[in-house]
DSSP file (Angstrom, degrees, kcal/mol; ACC not computed):
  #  RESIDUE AA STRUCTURE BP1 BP2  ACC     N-H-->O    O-->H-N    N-H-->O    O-->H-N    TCO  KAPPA ALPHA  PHI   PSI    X-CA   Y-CA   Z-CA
    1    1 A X              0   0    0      0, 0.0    37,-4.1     0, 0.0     5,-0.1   0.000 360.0 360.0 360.0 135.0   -0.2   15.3  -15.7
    2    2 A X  B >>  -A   37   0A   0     35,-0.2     4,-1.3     1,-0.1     3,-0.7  -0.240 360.0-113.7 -63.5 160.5   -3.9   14.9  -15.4
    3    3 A X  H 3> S+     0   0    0     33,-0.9     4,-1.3     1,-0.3     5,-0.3   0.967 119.9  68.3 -85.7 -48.5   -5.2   11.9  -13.2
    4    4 A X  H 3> S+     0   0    0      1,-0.2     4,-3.2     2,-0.2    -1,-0.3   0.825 110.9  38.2  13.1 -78.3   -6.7   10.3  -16.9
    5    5 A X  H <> S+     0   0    0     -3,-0.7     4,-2.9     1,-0.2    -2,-0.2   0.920 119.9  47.0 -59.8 -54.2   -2.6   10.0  -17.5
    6    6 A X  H  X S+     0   0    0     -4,-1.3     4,-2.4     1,-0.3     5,-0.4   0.878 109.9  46.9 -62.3 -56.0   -1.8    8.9  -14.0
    7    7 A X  H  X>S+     0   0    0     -4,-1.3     5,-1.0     1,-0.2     4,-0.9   0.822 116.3  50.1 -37.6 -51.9   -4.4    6.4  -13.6
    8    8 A X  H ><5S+     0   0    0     -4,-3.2     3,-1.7    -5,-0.3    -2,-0.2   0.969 112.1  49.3 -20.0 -78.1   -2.9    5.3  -17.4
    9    9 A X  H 3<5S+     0   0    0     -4,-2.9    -2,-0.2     1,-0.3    -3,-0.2   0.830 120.3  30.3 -54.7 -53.5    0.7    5.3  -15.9
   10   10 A X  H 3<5S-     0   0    0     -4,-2.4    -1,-0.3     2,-0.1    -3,-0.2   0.441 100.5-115.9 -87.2  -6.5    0.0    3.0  -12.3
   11   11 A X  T <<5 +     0   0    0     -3,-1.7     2,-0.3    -4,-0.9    -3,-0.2   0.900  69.4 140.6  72.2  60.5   -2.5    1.0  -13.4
   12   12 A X      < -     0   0    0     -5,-1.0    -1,-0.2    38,-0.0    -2,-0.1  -0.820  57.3-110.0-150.0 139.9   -5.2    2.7  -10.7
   13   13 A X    >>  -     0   0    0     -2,-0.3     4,-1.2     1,-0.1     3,-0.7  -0.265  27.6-123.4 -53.2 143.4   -8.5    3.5  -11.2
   14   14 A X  H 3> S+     0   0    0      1,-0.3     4,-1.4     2,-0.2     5,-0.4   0.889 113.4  57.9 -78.1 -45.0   -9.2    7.5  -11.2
   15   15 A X  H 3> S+     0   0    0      1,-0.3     4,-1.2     2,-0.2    -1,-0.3   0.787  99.0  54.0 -71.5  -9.2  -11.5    7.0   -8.6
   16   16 A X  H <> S+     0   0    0     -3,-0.7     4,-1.2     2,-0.2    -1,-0.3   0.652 108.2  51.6 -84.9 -33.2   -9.0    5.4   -6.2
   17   17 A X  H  < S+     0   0    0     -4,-1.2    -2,-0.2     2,-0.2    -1,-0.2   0.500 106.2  55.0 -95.9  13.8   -6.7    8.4   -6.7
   18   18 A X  H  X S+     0   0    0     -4,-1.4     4,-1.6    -3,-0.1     3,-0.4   0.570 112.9  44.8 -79.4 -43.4   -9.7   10.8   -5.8
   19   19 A X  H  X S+     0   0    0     -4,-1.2     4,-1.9    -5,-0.4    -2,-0.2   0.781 110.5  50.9 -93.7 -10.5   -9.7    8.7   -3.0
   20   20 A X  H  <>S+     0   0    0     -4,-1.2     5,-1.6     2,-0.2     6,-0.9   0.589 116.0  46.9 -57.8 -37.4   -5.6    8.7   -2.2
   21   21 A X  H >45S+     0   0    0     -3,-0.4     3,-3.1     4,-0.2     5,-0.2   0.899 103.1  57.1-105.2 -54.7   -5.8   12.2   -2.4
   22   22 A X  H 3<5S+     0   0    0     -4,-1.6    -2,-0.2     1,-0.3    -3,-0.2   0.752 114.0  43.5  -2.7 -58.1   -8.9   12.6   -0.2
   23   23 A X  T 3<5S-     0   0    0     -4,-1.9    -1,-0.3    -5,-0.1    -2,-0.2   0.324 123.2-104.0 -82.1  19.8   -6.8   10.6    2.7
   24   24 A X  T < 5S+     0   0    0     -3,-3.1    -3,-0.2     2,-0.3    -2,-0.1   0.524  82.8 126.4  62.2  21.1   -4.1   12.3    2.1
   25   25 A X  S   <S+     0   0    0     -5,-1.6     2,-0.2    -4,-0.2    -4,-0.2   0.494  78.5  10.6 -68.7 -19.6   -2.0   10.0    0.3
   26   26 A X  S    S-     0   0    0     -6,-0.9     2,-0.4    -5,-0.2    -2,-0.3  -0.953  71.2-137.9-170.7 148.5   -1.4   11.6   -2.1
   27   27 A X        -     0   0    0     -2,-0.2     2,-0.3    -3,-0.1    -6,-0.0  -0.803   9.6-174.1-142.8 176.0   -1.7   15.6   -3.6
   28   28 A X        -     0   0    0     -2,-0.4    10,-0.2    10,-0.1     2,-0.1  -0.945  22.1-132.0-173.6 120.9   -2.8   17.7   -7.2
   29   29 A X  B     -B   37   0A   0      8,-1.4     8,-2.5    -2,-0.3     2,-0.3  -0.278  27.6-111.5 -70.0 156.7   -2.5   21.2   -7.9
   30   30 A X        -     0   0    0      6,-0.2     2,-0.3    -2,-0.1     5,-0.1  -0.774  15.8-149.7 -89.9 146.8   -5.2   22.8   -9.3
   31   31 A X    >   -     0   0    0     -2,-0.3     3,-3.4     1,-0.1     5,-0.1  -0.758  43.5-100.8-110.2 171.1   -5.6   24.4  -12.8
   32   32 A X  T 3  S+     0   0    0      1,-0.3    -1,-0.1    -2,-0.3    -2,-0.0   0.636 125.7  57.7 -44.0 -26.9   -7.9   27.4  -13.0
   33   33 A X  T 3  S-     0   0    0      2,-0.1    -1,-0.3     1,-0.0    -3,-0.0   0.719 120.0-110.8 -59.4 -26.2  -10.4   24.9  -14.5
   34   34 A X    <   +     0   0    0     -3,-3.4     2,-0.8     1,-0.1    -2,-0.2   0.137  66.2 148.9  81.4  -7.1  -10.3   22.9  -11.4
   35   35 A X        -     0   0    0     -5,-0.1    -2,-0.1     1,-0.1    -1,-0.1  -0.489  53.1-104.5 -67.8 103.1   -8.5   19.9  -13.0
   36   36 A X        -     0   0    0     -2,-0.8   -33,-0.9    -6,-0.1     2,-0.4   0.063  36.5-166.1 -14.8 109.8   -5.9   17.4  -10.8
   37   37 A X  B     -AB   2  29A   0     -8,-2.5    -8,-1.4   -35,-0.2   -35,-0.2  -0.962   5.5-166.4 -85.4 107.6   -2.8   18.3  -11.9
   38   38 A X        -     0   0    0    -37,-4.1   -10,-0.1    -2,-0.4     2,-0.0  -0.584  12.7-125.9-109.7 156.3    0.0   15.8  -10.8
   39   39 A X    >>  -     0   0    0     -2,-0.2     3,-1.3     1,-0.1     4,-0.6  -0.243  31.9-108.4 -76.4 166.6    3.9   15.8  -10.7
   40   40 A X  T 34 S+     0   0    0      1,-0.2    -1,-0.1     2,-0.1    -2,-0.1   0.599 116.5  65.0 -59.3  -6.3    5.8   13.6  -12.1
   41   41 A X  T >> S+     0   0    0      2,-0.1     4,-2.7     3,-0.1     3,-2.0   0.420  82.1  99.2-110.6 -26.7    7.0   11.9   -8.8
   42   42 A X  H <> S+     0   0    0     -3,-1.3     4,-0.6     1,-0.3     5,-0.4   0.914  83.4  47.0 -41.6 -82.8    3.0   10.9   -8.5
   43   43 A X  H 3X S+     0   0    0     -4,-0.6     4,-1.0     2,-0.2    -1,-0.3   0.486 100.0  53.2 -40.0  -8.9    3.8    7.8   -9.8
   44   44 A X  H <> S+     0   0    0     -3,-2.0     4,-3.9     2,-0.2     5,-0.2   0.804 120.5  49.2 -85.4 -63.0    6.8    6.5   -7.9
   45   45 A X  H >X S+     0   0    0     -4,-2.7     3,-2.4     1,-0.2     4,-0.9   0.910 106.2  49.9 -71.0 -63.0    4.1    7.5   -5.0
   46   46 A X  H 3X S+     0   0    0     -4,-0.6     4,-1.4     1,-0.2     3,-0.4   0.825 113.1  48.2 -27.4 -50.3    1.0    5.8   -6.3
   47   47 A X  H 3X S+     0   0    0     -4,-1.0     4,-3.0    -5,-0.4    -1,-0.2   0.792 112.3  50.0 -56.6 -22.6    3.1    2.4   -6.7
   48   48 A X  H <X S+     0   0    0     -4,-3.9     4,-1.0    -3,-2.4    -1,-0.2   0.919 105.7  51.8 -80.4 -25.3    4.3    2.9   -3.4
   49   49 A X  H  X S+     0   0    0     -4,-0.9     4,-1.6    -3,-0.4    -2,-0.2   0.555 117.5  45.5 -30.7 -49.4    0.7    3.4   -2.1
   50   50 A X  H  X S+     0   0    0     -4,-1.4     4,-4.8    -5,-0.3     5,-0.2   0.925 111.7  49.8 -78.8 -50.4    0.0    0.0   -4.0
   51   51 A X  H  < S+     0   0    0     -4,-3.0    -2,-0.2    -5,-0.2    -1,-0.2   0.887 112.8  42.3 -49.2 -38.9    2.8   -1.5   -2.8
   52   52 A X  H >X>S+     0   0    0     -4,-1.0     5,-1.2     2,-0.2     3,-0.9   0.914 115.0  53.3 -74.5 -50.1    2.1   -0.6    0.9
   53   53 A X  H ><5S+     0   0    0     -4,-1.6     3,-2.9     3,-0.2    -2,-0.2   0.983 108.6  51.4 -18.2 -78.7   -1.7   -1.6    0.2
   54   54 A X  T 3<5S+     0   0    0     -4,-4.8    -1,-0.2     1,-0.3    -2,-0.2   0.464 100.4  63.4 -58.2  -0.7   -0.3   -5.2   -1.2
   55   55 A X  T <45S-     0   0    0     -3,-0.9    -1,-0.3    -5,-0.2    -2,-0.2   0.627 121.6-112.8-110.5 -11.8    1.7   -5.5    2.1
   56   56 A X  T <<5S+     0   0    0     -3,-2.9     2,-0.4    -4,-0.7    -3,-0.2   0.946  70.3 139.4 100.2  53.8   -1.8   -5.6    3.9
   57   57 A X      < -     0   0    0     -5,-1.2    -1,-0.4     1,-0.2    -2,-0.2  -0.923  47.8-108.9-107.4 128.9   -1.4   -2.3    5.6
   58   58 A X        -     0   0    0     -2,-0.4     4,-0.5     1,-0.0    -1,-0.2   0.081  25.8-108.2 -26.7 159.2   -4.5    0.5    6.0
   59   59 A X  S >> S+     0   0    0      2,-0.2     4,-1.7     3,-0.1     3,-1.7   0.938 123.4  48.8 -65.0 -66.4   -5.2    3.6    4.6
   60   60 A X  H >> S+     0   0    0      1,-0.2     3,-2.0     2,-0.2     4,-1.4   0.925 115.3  47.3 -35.9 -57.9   -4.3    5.1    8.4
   61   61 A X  H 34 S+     0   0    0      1,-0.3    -1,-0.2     2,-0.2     3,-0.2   0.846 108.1  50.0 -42.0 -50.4   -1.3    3.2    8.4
   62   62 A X  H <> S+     0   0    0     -3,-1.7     4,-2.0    -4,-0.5    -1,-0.3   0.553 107.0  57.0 -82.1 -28.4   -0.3    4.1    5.3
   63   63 A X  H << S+     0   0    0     -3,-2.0     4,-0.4    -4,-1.7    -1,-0.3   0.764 107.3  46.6 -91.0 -18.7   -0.8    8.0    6.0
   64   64 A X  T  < S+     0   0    0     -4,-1.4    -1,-0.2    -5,-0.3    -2,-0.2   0.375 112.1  56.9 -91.3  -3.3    1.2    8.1    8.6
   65   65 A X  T >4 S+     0   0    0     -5,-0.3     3,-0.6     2,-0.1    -2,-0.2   0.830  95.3  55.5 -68.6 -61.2    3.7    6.2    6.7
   66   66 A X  T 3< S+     0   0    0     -4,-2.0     2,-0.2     1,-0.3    -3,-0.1   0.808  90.1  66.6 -69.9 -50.2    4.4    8.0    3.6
   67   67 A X  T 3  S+     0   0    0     -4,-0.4    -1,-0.3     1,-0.3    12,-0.1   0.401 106.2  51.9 -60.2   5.0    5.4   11.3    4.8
   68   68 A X  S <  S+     0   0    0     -3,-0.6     2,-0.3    -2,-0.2    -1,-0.3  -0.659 101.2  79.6-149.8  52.4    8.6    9.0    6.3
   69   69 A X  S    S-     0   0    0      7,-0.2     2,-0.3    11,-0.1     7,-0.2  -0.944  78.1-124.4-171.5 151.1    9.5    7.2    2.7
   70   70 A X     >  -     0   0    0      5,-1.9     4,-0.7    -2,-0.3    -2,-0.1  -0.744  19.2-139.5 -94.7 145.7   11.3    8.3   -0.2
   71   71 A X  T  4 S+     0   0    0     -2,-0.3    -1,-0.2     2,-0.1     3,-0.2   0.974  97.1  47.5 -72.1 -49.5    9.0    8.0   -3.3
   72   72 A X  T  4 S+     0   0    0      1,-0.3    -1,-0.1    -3,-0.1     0, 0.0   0.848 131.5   9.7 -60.9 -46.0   11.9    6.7   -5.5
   73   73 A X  T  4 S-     0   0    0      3,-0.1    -1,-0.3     2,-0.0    -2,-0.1   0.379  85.8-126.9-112.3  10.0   13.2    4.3   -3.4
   74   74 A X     <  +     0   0    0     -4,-0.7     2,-0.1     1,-0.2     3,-0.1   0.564  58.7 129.3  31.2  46.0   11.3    3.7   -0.6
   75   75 A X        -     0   0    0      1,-0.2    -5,-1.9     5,-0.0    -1,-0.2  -0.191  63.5 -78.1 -76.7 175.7   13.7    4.1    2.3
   76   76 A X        -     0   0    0     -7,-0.2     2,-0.4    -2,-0.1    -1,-0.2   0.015  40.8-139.0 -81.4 169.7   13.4    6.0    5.1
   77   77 A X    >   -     0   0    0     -9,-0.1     3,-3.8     1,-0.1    -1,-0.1  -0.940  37.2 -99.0-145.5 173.5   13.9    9.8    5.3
   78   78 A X  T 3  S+     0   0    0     -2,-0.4    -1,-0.1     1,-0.3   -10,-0.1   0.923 127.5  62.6 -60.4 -34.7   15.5   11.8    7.8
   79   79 A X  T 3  S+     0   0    0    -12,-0.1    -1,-0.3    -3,-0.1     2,-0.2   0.519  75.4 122.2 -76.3   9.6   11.8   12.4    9.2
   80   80 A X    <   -     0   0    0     -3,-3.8     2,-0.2     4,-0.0   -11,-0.1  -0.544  55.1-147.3 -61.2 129.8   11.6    8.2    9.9
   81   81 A X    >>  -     0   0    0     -2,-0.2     3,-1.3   -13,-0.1     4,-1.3  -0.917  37.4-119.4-118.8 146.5   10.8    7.8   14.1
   82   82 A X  T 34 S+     0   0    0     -2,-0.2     4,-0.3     2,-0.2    -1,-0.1   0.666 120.3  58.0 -55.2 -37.0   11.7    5.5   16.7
   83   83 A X  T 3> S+     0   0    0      1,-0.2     4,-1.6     2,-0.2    -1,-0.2   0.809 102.1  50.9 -37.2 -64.5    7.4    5.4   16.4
   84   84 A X  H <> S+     0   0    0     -3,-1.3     4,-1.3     1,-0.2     5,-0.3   0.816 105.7  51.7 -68.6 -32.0    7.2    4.6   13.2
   85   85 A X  H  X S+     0   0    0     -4,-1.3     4,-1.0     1,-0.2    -1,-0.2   0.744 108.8  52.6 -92.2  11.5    9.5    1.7   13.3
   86   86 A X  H  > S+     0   0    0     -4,-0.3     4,-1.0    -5,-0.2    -1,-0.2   0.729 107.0  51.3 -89.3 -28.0    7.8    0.4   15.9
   87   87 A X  H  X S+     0   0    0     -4,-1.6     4,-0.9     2,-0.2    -2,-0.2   0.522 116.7  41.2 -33.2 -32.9    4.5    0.6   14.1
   88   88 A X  H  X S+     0   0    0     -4,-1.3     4,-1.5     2,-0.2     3,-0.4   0.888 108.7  56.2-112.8 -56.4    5.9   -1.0   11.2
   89   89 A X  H >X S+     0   0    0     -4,-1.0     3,-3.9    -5,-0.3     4,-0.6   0.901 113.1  48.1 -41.7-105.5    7.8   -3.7   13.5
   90   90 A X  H 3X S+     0   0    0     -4,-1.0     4,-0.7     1,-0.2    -1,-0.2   0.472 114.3  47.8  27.3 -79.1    3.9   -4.3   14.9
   91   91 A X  H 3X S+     0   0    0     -4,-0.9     4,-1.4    -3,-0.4    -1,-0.2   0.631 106.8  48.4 -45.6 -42.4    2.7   -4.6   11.3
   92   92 A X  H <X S+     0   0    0     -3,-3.9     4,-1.0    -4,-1.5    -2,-0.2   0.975 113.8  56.6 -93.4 -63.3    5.2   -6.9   10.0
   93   93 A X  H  X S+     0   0    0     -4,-0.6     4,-2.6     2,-0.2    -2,-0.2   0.754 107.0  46.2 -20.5 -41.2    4.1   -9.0   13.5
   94   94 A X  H >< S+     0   0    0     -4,-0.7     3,-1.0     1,-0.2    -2,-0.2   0.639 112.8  51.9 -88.1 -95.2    0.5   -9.2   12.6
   95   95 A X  H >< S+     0   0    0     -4,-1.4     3,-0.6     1,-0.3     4,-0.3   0.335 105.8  53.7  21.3 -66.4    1.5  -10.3    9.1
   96   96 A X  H >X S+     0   0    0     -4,-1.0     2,-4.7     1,-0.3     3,-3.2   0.995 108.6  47.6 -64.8 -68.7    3.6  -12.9   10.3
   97   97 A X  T << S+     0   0    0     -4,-2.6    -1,-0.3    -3,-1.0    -2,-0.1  -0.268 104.9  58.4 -73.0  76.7    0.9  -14.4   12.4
   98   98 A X  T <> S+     0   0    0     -2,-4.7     4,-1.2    -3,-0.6    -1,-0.3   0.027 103.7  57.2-150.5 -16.7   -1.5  -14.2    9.6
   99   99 A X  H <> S+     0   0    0     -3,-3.2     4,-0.8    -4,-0.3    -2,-0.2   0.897 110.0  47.3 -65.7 -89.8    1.3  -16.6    7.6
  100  100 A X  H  X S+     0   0    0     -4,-0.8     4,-2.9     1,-0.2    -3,-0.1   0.476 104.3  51.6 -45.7 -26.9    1.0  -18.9   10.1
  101  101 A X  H >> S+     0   0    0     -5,-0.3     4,-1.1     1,-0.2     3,-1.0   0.994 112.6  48.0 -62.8 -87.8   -2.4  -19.2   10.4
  102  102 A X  H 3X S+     0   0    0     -4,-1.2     4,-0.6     1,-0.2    -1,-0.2   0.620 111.2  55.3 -18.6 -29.0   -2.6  -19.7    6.6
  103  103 A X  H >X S+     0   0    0     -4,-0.8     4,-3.6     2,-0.2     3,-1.6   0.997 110.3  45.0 -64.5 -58.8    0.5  -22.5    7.1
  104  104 A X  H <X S+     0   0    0     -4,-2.9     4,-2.6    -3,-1.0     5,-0.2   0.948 112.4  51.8 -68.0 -61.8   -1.7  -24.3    9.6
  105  105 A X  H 3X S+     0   0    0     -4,-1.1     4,-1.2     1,-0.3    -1,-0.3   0.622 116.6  42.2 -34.5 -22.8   -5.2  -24.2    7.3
  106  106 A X  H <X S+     0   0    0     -3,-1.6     4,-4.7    -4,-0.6    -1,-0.3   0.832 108.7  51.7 -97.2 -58.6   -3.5  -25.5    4.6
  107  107 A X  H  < S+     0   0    0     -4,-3.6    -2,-0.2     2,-0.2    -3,-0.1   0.944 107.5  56.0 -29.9 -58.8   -1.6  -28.0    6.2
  108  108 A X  H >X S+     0   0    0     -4,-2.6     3,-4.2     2,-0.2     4,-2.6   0.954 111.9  53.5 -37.6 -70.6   -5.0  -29.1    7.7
  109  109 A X  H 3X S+     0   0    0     -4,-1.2     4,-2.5     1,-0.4     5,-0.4   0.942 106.8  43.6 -16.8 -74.4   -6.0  -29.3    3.9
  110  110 A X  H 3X S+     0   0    0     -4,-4.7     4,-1.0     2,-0.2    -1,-0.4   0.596  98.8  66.1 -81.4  23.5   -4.1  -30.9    2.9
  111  111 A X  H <4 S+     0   0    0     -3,-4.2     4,-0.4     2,-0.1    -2,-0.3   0.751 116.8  45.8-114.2 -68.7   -4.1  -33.6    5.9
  112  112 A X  H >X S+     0   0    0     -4,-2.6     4,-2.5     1,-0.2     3,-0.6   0.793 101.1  51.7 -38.2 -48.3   -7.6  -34.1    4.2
  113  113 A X  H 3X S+     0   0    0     -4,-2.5     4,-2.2     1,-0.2    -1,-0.2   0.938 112.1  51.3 -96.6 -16.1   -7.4  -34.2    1.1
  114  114 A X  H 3X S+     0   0    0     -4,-1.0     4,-0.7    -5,-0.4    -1,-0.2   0.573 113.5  47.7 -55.2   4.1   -4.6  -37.1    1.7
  115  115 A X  H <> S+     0   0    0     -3,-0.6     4,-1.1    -4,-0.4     3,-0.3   0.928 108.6  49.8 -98.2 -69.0   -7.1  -38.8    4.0
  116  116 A X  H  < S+     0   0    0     -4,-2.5    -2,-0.2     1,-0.3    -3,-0.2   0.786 110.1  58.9 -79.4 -43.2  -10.0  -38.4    1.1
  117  117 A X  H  < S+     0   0    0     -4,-2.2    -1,-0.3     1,-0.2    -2,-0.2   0.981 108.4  43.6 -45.1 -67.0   -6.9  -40.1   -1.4
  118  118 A X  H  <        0   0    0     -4,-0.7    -2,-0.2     1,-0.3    -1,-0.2   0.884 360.0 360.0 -45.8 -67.2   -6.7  -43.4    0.8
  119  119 A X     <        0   0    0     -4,-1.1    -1,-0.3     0, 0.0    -2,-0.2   0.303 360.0 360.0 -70.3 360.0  -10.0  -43.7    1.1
């Protein structure tokens, strides 16, 4: 499919899958013209790409990631490393204290705005 369709199919801007395939995130044959040709399996990897994105992970991250995911289902593959899940383990860490942080700010907030109620 041409990145026109793909972009169609995921919901991504063409220029964000010029830049997907640029980091290596993602890859398109060429036709004789020169126009990105993609497989069908592009999309299961563009959503995962989004997904991984939405989980607050980097492009780096994310490239060193993929090659160690199943598109369909996004499990591990035989090529998954003791590396990687400690990378990911790491990830999932900074995440969590980035929750909490939010908890507390909000908490604060609202500490306020019950304060600003009374008043």
């Amino acid at each position: 499919m041409r990145i026109g369709e793909l972009a169609r199919r995921t919901n991504v801007s063409e220029r964000s899958l010029r830049y997907y395939e640029k980091q290596g995130m993602l890859t398109a044959e060429r036709t004789p013209g020169g126009h990105r040709e993609y497989p069908e399996a592009a999309v299961d990897r563009v959503i995962r790409i989004q997904e991984l994105f939405a989980a607050g992970l980097c492009s780096e991250k994310i490239v060193q990631l993929l090659p160690c995911m199943r598109d369909a289902d996004g499990g591990p593959s035989v090529r998954a490393t003791p590396n990687l899940v400690a990378d990911l383990t790491a990830e999932r860490a900074r995440i969590d204290r980035m929750i909490a942080d939010l908890v507390r700010s909000r908490d604060t907030l609202d500490e306020v705005i019950e304060a600003a109620r009374l008043s």
